[in-house]
C-alpha positions in Angstrom: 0.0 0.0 0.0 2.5 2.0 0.8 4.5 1.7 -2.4 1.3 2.1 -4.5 0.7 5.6 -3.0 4.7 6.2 -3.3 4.2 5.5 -6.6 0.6 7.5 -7.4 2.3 10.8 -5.9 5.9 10.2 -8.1 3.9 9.4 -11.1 1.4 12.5 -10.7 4.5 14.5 -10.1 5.9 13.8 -13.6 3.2 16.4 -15.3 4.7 19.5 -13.3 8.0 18.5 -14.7 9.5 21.4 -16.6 12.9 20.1 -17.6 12.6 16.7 -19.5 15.4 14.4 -21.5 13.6 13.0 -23.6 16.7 9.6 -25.0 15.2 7.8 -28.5 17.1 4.5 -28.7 18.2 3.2 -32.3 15.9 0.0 -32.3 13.4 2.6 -31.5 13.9 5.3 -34.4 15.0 3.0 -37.3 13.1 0.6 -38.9 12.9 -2.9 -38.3 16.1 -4.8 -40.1 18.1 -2.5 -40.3 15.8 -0.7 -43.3 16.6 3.2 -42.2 14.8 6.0 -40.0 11.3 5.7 -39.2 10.3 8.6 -40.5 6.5 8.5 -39.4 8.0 7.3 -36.1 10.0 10.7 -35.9 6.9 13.1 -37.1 4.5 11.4 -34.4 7.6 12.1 -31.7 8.4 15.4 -33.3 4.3 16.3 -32.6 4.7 15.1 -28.9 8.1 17.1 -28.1 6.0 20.3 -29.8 3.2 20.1 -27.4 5.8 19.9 -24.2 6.9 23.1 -26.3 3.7 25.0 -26.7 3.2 24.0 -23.0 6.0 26.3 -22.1 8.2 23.5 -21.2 11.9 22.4 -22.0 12.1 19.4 -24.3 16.0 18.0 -24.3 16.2 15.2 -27.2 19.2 12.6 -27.0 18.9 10.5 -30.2 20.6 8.0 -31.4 20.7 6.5 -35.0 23.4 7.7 -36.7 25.7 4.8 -37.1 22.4 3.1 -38.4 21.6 5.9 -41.3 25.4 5.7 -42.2 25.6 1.7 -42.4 22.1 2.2 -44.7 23.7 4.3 -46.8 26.7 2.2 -47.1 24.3 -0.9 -47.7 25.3 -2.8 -44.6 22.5 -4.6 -43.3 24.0 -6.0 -40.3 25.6 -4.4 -36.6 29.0 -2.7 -37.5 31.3 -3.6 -35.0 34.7 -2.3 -36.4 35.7 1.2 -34.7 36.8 2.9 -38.3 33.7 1.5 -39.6 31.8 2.6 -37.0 33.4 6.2 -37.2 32.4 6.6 -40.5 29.2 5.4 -40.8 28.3 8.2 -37.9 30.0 11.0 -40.0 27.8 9.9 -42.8 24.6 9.1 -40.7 24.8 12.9 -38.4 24.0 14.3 -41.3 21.3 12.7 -42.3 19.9 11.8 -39.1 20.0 15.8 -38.3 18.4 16.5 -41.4 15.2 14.5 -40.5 14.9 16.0 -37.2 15.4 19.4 -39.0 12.0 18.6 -41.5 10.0 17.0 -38.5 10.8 19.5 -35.8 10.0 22.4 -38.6 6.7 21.0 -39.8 5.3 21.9 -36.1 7.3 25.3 -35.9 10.0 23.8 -33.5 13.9 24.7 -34.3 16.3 22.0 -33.4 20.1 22.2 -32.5 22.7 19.7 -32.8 25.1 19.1 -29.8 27.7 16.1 -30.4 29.5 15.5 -26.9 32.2 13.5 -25.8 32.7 12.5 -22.2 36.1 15.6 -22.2 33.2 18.4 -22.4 31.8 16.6 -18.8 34.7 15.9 -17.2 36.6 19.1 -17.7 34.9 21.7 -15.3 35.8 24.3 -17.5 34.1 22.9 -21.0 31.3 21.4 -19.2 30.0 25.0 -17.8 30.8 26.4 -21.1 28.1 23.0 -22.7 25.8 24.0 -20.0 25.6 28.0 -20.7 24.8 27.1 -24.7 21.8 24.4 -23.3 20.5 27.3 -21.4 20.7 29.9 -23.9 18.8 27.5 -26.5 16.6 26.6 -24.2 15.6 30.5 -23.6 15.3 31.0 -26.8 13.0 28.1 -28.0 15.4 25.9 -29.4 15.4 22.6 -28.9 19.0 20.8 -28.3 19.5 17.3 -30.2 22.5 15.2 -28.2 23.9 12.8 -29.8 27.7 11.2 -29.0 30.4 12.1 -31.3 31.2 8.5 -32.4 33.4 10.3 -35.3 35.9 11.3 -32.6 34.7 9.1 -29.3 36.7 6.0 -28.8 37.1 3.5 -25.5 40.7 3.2 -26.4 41.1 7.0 -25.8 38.4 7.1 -23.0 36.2 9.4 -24.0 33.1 7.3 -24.9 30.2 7.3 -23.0 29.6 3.8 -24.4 25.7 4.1 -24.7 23.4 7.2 -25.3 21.5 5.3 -22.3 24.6 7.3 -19.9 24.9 9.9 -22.2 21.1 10.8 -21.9 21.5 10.2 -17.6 24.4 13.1 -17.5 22.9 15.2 -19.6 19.8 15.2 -17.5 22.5 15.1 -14.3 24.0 18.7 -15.8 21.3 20.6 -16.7 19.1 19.8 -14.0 16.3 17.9 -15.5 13.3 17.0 -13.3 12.5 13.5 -15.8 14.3 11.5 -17.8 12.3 9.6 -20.6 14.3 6.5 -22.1 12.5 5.2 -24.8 13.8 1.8 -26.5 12.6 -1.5 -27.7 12.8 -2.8 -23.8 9.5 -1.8 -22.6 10.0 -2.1 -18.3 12.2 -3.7 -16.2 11.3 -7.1 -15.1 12.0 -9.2 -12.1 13.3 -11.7 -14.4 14.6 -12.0 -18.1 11.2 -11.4 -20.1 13.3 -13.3 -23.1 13.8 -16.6 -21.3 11.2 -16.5 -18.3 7.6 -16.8 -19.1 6.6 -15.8 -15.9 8.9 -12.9 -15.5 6.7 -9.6 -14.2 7.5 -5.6 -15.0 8.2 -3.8 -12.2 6.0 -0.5 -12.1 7.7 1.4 -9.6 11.1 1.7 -7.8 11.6 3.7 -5.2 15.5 2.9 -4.4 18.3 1.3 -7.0 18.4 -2.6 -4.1 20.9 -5.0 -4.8 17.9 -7.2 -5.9 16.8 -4.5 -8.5 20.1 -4.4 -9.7 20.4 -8.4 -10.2 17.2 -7.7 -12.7 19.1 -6.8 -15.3 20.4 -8.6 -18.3 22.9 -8.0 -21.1 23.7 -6.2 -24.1 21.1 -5.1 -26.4 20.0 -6.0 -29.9 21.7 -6.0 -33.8 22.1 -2.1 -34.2 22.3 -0.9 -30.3 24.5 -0.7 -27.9 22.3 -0.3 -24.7 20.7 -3.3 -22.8 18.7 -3.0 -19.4 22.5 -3.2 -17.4 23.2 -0.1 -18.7 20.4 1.0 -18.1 20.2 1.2 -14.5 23.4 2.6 -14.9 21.6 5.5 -16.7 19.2 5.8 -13.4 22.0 5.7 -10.9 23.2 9.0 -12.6 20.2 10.6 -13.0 18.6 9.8 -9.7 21.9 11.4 -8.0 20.7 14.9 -9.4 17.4 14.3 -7.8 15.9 13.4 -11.8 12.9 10.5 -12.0 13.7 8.1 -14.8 11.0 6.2 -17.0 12.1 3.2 -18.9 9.3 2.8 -21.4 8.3 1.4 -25.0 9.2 3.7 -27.5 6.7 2.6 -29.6 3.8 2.6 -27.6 1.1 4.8 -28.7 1.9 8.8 -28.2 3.9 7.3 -25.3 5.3 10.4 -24.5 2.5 12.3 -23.7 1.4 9.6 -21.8 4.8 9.4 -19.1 4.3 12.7 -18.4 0.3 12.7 -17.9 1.6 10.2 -15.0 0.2 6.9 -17.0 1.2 4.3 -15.5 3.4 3.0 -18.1 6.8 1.4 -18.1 9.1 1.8 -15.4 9.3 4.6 -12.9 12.1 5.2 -11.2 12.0 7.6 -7.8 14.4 10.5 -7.6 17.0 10.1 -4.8 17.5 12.7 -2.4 19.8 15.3 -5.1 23.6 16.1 -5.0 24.8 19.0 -5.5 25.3 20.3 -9.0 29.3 20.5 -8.1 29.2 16.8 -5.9 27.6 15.2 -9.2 30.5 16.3 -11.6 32.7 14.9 -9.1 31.0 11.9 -8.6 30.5 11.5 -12.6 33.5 12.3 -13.9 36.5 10.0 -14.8 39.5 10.1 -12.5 42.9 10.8 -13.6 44.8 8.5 -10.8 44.0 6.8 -7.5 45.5 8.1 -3.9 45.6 5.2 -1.8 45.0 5.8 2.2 44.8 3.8 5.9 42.7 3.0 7.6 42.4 6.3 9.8 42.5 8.7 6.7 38.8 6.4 5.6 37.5 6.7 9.1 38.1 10.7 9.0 36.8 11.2 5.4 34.1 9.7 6.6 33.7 12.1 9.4 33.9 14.6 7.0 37.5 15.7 7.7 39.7 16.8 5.4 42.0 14.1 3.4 45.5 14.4 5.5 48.8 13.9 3.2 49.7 11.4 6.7 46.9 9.0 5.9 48.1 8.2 2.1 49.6 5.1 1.1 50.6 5.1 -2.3 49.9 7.6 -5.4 49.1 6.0 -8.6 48.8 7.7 -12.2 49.3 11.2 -13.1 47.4 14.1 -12.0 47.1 17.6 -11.9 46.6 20.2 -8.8 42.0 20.2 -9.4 41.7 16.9 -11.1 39.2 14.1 -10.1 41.0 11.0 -8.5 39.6 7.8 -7.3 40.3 7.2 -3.1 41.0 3.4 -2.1 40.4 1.9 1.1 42.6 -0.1 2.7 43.0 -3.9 1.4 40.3 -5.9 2.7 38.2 -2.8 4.0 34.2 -3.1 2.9 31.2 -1.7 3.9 29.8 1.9 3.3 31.7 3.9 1.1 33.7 1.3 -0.3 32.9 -0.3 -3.9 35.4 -2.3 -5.8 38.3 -0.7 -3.0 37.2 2.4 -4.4 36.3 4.8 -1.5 35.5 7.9 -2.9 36.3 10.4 -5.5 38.2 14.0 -4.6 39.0 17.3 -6.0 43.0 17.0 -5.3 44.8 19.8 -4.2 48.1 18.5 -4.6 49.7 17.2 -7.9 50.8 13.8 -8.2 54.1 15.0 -8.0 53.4 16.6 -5.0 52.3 14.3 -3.4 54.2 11.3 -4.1 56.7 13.6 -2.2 55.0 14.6 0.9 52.3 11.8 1.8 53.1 9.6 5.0 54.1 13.2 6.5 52.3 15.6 8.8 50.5 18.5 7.6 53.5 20.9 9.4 55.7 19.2 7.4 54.7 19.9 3.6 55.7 23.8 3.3 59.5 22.9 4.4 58.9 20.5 1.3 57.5 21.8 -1.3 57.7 25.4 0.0 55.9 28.4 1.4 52.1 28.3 0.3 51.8 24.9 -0.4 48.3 22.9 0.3 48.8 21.4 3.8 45.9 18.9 3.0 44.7 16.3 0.0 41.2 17.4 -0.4 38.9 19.3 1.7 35.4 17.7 2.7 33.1 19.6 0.1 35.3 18.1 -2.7 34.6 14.8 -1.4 31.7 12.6 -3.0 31.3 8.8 -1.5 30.6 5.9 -3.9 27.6 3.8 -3.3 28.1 0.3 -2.6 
């Protein structure tokens, strides 16, 4: 009962949204077999996102497709796997892909704008505030923004791939402070078991937190032309729900679907917000770190006590960093619990280098100026540049 009216009120709550991400998955926009955009598909969306407009909303699109268009036009019929395959088709499908948008946005008097990211412009401070002052100014002005990943220039061997628009469309709801996010795809809800295999697997309406058992529900990779499976998924609403966003899973081809969501149908899968970071705590939290400071067990005790990282209570440095950057903390071998995933600990704003450091930690605070000299940062990382990793 009490989850049912938990639910009711989040659900009712999606229609005062202002702020909505609104991801398209690829088995969602293109055709079935691999036979190009839906075009119809896009029109009835294109109507939807216009009424959000004319309802003096903000409509955020993340689309994906591109790689899709590019292998049509390249006649491949099949997944393209290959990275300089894969790079190309994109720089052939943005085009196209951007053009459709640009004809179905237009025949309801919307504007669209192309944004293609990379995970540099979130996890340097500097270009990320710089992405999120053009969002805002497009949003003042009507505009609608069209994310897409840059898959032209985004690798994994250089690590700056998101992976899946499924994480992409999570941070960009994470930045700019979106109240919902909409992910709409060929999976229509998450299940308590694997739909595919299980005939007696059930959708899960509502979740109110991201449980270990919740967690377990998920299953692999997705299908021939996407990336994104239910896994990543829930990585998606981990991210979002950390900037105090509810998340929808949902069919993307269910009828006017997204209308629906946000009239608080119950539809697909609604995921509760979690009690929101701060704006400053999530780009910590989100972005990648450039090295990992190891520490004892009475530096994790004091972070934890909201204390200031002491260069005493490091172990070992590892990797290369700069004075600012985001590094990874580690607990001590064998140390679980709260705050500890994977031996990671935490992430922190560093105020020493790794150079720095690697000459001063083990010491006491009074120590560091006769080292590195007069003005030097007596401590690690301060308590506000401190963000804890769930378990």
């Amino acid at each position: 009962m009490e989850n049912d009216q938990a639910e009711a009120e989040a659900r009712a709550s999606l229609s005062r949204a202002n702020r909505i991400v609104i991801k398209i998955g690829t088995n969602t926009i293109m055709r079935p077999e691999g036979l190009g955009l839906d075009v119809e598909y896009l029109y009835r969306a294109a109507a939807q996102i216009a009424e959000l407009a004319r309802a003096g909303k903000q409509p955020i699109v993340v689309t994906s497709g591109a790689i899709g268009m590019g292998a049509r036009e390249l006649g491949i019929a099949r997944r393209v796997t290959e990275l300089r395959m894969r790079q190309a088709c994109a720089a052939i499908g943005q085009i196209a892909l951007m053009d459709e948008y640009r004809r179905a946005f237009g025949v309801f008097g919307l504007t669209p704008a192309q944004l293609l990211v990379t995970r540099d412009a979130w996890d340097n401070r500097s270009a990320y505030l710089n992405l999120r002052a053009s969002v805002e100014t497009l949003l003042e002005e009507r505009v609608v923004p069209v994310f897409n990943e840059n898959d032209v220039v985004s690798t994994a061997e250089i690590g700056n791939a998101f992976g899946d628009n499924d994480q992409l469309s999570a941070y960009i709801a994470s930045k700019i402070d979106a109240e919902v996010l909409i992910i709409l795809s060929d999976i229509d809800a998450l299940y308590d078991a694997d739909p595919r295999g299980n005939a007696l697997a059930r959708a899960i309406p509502y979740v109110g937190e991201l449980s270990s058992e919740i967690l377990a529900s998920a299953g692999g990779a997705g299908s021939e032309f996407s990336t994104g499976g239910m896994a990543t998924k829930l990585k998606a609403v981990a991210i979002a729900r950390d900037a105090g966003c509810r998340v929808v899973i949902a069919d993307g081809r269910a009828d006017r679907v997204i209308t629906r969501v946000l009239a608080g149908e119950s539809i697909g899968t609604l995921f509760d917000a979690a009690h929101a970071l701060k704006n400053r705590q999530r780009w910590i939290k989100n972005s990648r770190p450039q090295g990992t400071i190891r520490i004892d067990e009475g530096a994790l005790a004091a972070i934890r006590a909201k204390k200031s990282l002491l260069p005493r209570g490091v172990t070992a440095v590892e990797g290369r960093f700069a004075r600012g950057d985001v590094v990874l903390v580690a607990a001590p071998s064998g140390v679980s619990g709260e705050g500890a995933v994977g031996g990671a600990a935490a992430k922190v704003v560093t105020s020493l280098s790794s150079e720095d450091l690697e000459r001063v930690f083990g010491r006491k605070s009074d120590e560091v100026e006769a080292i590195l000299g007069a003005g030097a940062a007596k401590i690690v990382a301060r308590p506000e540049e401190t963000v804890f990793l769930e378990v």
